[in-house]
C-alpha positions in Angstrom: -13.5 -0.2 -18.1 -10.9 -2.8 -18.2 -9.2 -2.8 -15.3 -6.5 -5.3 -14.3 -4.4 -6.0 -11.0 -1.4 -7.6 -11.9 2.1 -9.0 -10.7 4.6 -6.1 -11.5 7.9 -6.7 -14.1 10.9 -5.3 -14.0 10.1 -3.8 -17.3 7.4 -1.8 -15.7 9.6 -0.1 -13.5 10.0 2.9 -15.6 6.1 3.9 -15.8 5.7 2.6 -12.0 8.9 5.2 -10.7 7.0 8.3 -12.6 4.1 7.1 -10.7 5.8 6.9 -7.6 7.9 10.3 -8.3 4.4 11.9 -8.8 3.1 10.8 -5.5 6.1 12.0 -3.9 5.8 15.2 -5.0 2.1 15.1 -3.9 2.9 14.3 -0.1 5.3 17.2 -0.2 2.4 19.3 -1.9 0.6 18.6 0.8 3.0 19.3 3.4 3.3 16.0 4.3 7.1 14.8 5.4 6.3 11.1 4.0 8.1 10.0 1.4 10.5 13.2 1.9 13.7 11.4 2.5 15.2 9.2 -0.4 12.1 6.4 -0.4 10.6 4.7 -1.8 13.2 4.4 -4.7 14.1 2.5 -7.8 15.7 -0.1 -5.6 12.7 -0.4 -3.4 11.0 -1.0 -6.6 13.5 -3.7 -8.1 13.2 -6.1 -4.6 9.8 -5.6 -4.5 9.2 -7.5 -7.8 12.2 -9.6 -7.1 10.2 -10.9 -4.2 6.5 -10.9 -6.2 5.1 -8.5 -3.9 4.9 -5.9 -6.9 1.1 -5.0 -8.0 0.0 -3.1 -10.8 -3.7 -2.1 -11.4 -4.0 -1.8 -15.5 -6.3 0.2 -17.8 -6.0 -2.0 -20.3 -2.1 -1.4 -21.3 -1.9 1.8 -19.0 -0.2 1.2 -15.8 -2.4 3.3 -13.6 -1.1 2.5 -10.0 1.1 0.7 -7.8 1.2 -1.2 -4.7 3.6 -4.0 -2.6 1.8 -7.1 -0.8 3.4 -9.2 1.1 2.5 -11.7 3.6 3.7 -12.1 7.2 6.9 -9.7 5.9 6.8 -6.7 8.2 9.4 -7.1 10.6 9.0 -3.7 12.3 5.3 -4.8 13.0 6.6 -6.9 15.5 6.9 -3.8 18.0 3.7 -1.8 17.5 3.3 0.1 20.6 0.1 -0.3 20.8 -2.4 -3.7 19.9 -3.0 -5.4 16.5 -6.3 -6.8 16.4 -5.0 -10.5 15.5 -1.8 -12.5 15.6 -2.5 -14.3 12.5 -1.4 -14.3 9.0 -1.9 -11.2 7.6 -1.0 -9.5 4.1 1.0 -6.0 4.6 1.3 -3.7 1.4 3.1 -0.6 1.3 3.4 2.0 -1.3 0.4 2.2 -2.7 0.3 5.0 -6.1 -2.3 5.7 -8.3 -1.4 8.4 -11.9 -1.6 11.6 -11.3 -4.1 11.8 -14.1 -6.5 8.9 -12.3 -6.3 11.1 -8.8 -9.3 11.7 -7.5 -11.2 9.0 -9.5 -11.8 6.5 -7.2 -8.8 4.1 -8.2 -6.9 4.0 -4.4 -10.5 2.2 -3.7 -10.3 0.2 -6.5 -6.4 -1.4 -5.8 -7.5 -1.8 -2.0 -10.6 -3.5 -3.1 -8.0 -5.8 -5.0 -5.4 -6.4 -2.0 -8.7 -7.5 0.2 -9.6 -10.0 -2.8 -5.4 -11.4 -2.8 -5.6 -11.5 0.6 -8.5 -13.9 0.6 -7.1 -16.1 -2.3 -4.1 -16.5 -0.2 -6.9 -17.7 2.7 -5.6 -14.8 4.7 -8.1 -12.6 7.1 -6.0 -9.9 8.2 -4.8 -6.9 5.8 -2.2 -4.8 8.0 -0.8 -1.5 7.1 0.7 2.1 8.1 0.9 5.7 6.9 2.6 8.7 8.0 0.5 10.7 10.8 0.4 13.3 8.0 -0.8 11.4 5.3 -4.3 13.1 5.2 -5.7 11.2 1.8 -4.7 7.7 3.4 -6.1 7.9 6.5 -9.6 9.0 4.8 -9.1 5.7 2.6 -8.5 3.9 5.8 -11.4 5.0 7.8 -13.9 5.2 4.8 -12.9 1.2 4.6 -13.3 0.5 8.1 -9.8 -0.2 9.3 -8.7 0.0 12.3 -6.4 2.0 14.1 -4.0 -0.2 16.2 -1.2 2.2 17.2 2.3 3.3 16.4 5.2 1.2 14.7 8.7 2.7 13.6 10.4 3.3 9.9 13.7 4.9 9.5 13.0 6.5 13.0 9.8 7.7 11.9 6.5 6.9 13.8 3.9 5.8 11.6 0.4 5.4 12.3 -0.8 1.6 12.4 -4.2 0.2 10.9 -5.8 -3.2 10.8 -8.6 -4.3 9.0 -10.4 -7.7 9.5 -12.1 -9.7 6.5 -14.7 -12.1 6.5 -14.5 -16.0 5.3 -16.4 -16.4 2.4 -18.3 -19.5 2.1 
């Protein structure tokens, strides 16, 4: 196994969008309405590695799944209806992928084990995040990681489920 989690390129875009179209198709598979209405898209794409918050995970040249972090840049965060557990720095990412071929395998554990270790390189303790109310397979990954639910926040008119997970200094 020689996995890697990596700063996106713009030349990865192609591989990344047929990830992303995959996953699309997936949520609507599973009669879930994220993802149903023109995002993420190539654009999305494009400022996300424009701003460095693009993330690969690698098996060994493969491209196997996708993810944004960024830190302290979630604006609609700001009015949760509901409580985050901090007020601190915290590290959002959004649109996280995995190849339809990896599905299944253990790999959405594998980048989120990843944004935990970014977040504490960046001497961040706070990982914040939200998924459609619908989005079965994210909300297991969320509650077999122990986030925490926090409450509702707002996209495109959309409610969206709100998590929260604490980390741990290391000494």
């Amino acid at each position: 196994m020689n996995y890697q989690f990596r700063k996106a390129k713009l030349s990865d875009i192609p591989i990344i969008w047929e990830i992303l179209q995959l996953a699309i198709l997936r949520r609507k598979a599973d009669g879930s309405t994220q993802w149903q209405d023109g995002y993420p898209n190539i654009e999305i794409l494009q400022k996300d590695i424009k701003k460095k918050g693009g993330y690969v995970l690698t098996d060994g040249q493969a491209i196997i799944g996708y993810c944004c972090l960024l830190i302290n840049d979630e604006p609609e965060y700001k009015n949760i209806e509901g409580d985050w557990i901090t007020n601190n720095d915290f590290v959002v990412f959004h649109r996280v992928a995995i190849a339809e071929q990896y599905i299944g395998r253990g790999f959405a554990k594998i980048i989120m084990q990843h944004i935990e270790d970014f977040t504490l390189s960046q001497n961040i303790y706070s990982i914040k995040a939200d998924t459609n109310y619908d989005n079965i397979a994210m909300k297991k990954v969320f509650k077999n990681l122990d986030y925490a639910y926090c409450g509702k926040v707002y996209f495109r008119g959309s409610p969206r489920e709100a998590f929260e997970k604490t980390l741990n200094k290391t000494l």
